[in-house]
N, CA, C and O atoms as a GROMACS GRO file, in nm:
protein
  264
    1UNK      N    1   3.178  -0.327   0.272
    1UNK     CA    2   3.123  -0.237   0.173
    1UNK      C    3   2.970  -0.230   0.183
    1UNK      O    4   2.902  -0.128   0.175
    2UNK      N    5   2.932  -0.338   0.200
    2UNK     CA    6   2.775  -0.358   0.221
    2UNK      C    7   2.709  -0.249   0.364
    2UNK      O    8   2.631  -0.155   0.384
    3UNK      N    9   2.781  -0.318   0.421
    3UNK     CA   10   2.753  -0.196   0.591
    3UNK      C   11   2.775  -0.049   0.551
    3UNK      O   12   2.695   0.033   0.597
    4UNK      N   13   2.877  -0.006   0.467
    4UNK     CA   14   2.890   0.176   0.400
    4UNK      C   15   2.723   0.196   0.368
    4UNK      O   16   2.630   0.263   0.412
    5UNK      N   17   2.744   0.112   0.282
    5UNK     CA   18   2.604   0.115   0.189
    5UNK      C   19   2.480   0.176   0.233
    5UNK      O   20   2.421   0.278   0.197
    6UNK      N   21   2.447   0.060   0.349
    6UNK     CA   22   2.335   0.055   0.449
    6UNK      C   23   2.342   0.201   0.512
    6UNK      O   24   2.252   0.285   0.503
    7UNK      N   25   2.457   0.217   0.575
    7UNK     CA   26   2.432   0.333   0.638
    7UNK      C   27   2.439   0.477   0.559
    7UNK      O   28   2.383   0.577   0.603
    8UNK      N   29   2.506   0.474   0.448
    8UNK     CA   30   2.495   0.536   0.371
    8UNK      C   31   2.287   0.596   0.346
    8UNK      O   32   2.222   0.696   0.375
    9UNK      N   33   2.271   0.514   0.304
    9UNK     CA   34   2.086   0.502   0.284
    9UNK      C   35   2.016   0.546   0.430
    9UNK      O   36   1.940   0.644   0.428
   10UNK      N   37   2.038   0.485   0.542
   10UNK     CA   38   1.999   0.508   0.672
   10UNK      C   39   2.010   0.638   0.714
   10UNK      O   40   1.913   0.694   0.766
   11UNK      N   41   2.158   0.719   0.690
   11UNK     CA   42   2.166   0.839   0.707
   11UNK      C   43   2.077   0.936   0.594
   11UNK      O   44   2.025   1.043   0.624
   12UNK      N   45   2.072   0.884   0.486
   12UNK     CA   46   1.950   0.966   0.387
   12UNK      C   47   1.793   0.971   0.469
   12UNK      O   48   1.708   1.059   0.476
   13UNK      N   49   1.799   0.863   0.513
   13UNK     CA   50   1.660   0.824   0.562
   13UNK      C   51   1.641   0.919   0.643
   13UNK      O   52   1.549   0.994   0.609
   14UNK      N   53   1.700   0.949   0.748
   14UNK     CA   54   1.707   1.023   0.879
   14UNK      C   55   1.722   1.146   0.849
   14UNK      O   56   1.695   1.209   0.951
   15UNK      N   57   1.755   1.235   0.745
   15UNK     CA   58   1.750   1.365   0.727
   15UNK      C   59   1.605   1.395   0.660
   15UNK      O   60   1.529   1.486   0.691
   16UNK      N   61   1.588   1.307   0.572
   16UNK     CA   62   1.430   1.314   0.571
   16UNK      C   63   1.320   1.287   0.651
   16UNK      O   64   1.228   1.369   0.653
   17UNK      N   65   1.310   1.150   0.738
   17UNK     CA   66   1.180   1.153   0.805
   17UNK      C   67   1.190   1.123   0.945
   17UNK      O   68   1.100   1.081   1.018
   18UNK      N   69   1.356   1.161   0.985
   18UNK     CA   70   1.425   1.195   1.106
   18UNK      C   71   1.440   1.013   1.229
   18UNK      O   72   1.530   0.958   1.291
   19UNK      N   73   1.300   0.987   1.204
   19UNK     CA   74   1.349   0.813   1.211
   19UNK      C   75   1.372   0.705   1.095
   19UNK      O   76   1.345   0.726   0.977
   20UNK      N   77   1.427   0.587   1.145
   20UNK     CA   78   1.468   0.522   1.046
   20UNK      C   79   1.404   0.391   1.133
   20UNK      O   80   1.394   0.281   1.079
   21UNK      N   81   1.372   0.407   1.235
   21UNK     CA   82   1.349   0.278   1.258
   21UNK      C   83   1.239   0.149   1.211
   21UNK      O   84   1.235   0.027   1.228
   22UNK      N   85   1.149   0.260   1.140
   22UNK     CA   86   1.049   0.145   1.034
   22UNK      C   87   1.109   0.148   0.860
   22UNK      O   88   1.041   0.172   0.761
   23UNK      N   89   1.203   0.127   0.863
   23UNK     CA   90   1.272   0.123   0.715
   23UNK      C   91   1.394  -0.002   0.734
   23UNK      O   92   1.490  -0.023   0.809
   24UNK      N   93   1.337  -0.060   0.633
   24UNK     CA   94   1.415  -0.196   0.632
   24UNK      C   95   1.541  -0.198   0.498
   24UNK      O   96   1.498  -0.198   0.382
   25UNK      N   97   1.673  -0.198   0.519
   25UNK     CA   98   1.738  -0.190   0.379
   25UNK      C   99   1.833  -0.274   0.354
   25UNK      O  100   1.931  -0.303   0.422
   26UNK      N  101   1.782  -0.329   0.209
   26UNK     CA  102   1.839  -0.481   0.209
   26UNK      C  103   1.935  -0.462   0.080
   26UNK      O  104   1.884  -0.468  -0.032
   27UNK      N  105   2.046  -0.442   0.093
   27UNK     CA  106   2.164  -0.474   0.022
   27UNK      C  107   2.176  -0.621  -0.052
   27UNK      O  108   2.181  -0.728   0.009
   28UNK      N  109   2.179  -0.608  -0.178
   28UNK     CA  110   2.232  -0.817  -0.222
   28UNK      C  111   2.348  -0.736  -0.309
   28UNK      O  112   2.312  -0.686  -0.416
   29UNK      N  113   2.478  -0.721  -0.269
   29UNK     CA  114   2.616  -0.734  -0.326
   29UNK      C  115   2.618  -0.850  -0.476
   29UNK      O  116   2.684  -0.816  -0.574
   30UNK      N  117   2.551  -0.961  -0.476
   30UNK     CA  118   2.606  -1.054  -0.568
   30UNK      C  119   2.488  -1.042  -0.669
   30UNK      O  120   2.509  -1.079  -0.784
   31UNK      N  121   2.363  -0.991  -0.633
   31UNK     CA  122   2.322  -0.913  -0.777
   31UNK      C  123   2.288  -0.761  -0.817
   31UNK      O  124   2.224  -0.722  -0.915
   32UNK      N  125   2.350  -0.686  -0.712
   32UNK     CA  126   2.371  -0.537  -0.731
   32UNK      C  127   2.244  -0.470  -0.695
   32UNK      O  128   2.224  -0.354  -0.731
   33UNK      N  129   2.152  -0.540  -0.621
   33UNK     CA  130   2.010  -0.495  -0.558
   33UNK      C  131   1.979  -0.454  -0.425
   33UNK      O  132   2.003  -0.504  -0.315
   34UNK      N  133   1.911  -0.332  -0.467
   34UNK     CA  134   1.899  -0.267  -0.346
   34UNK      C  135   1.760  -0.202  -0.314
   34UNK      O  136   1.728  -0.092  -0.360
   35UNK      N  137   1.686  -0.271  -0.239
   35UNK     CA  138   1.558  -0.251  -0.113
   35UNK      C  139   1.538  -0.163  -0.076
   35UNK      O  140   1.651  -0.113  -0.079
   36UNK      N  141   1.445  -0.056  -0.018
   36UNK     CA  142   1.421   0.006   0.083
   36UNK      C  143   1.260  -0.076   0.113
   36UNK      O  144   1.224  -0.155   0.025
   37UNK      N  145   1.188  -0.062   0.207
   37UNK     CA  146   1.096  -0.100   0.246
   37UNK      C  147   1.071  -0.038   0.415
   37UNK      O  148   1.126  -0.064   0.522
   38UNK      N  149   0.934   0.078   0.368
   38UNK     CA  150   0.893   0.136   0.469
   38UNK      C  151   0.802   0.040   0.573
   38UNK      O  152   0.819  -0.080   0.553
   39UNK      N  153   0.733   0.065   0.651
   39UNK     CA  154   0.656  -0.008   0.730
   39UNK      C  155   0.567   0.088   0.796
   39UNK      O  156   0.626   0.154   0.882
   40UNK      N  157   0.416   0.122   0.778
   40UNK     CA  158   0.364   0.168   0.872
   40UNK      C  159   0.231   0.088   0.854
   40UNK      O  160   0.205  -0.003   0.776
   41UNK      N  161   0.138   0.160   0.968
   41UNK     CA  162   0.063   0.070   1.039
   41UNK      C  163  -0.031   0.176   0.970
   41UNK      O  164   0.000   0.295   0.965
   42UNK      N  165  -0.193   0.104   0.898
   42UNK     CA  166  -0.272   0.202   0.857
   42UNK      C  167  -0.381   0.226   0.980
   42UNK      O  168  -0.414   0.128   1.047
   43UNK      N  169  -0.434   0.352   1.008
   43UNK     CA  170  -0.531   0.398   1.110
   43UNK      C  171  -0.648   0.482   1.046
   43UNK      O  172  -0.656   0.529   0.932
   44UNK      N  173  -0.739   0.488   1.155
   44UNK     CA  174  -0.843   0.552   1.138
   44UNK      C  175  -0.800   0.742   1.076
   44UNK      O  176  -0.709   0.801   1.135
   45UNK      N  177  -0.862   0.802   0.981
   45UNK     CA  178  -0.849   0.923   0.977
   45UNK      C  179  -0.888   0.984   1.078
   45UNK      O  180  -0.846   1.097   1.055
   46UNK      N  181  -0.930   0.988   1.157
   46UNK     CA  182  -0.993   1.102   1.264
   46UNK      C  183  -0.865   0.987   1.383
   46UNK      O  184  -0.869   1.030   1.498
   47UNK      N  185  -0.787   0.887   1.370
   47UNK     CA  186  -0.700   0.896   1.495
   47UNK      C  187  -0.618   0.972   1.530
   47UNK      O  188  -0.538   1.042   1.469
   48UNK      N  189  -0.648   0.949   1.686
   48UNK     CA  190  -0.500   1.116   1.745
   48UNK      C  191  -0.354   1.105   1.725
   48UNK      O  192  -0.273   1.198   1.726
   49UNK      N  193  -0.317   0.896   1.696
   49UNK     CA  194  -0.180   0.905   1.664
   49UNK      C  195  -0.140   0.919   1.510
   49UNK      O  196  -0.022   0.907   1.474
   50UNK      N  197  -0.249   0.946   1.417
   50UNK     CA  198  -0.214   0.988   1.300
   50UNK      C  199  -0.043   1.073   1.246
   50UNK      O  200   0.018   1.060   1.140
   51UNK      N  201  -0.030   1.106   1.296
   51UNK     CA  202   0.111   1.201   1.288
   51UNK      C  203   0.257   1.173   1.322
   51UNK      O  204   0.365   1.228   1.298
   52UNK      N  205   0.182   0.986   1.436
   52UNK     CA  206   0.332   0.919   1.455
   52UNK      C  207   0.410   0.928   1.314
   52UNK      O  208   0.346   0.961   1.214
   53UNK      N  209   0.545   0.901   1.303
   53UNK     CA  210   0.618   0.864   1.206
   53UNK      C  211   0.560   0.740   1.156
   53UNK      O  212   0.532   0.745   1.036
   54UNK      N  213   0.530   0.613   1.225
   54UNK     CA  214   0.510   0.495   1.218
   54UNK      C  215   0.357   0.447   1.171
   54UNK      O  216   0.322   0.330   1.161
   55UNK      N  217   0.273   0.567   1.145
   55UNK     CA  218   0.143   0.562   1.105
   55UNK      C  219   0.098   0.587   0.989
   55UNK      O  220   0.196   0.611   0.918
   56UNK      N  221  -0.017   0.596   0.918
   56UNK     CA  222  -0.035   0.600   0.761
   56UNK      C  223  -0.217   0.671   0.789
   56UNK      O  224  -0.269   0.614   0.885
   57UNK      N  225  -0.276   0.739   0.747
   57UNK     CA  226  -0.440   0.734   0.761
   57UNK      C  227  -0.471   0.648   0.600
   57UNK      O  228  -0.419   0.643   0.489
   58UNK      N  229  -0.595   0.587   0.674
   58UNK     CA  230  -0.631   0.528   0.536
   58UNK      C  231  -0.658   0.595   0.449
   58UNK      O  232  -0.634   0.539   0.343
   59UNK      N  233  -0.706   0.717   0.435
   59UNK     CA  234  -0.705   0.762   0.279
   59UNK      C  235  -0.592   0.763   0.207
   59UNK      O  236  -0.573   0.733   0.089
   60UNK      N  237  -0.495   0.811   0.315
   60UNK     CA  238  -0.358   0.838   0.225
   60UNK      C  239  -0.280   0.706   0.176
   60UNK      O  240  -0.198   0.713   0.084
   61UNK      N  241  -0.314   0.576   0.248
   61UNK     CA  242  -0.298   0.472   0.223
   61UNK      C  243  -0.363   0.451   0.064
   61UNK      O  244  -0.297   0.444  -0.040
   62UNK      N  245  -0.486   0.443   0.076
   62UNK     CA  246  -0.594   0.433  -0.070
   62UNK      C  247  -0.474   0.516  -0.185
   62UNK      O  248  -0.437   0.468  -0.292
   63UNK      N  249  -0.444   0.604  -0.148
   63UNK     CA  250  -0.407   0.712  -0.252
   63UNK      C  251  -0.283   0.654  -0.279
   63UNK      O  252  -0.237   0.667  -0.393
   64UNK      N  253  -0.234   0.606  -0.215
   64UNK     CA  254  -0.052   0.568  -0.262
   64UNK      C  255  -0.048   0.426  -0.325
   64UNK      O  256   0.052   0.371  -0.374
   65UNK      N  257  -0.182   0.371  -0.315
   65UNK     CA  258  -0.195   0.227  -0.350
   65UNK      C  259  -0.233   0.257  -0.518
   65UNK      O  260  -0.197   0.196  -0.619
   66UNK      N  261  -0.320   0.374  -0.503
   66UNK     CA  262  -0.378   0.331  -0.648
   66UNK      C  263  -0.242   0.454  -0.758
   66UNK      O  264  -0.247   0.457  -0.881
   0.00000   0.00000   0.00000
């Protein structure tokens, strides 16, 4: 049931930001809790890989923090 779950969420993931591979999703069955946890790497605004999936610019970082 736990594995439905996961992939259940994984396939949400993937219609939205088409990878899933920096998204971590942690199922706990025995207290009904459920995780997502993105992962990206923060960069310079003026960097050229700004636009990876796997990237963040620091302003937009600043902005989601506060």
């Amino acid at each position: 049931m736990i594995r439905i779950l996961e992939d259940v969420f994984r396939n949400m993931i993937r219609k939205k930001y088409v990878e899933d591979d920096n998204f971590d999703i942690i199922v706990n069955a025995d207290k009904g809790d459920l995780e997502i946890w993105r992962f990206r790497e923060i960069v310079d605004d003026n960097s050229e890989d700004i636009w990876d999936h796997d990237k963040i610019s620091l302003t937009e970082a600043q902005k989601d923090r506060a």
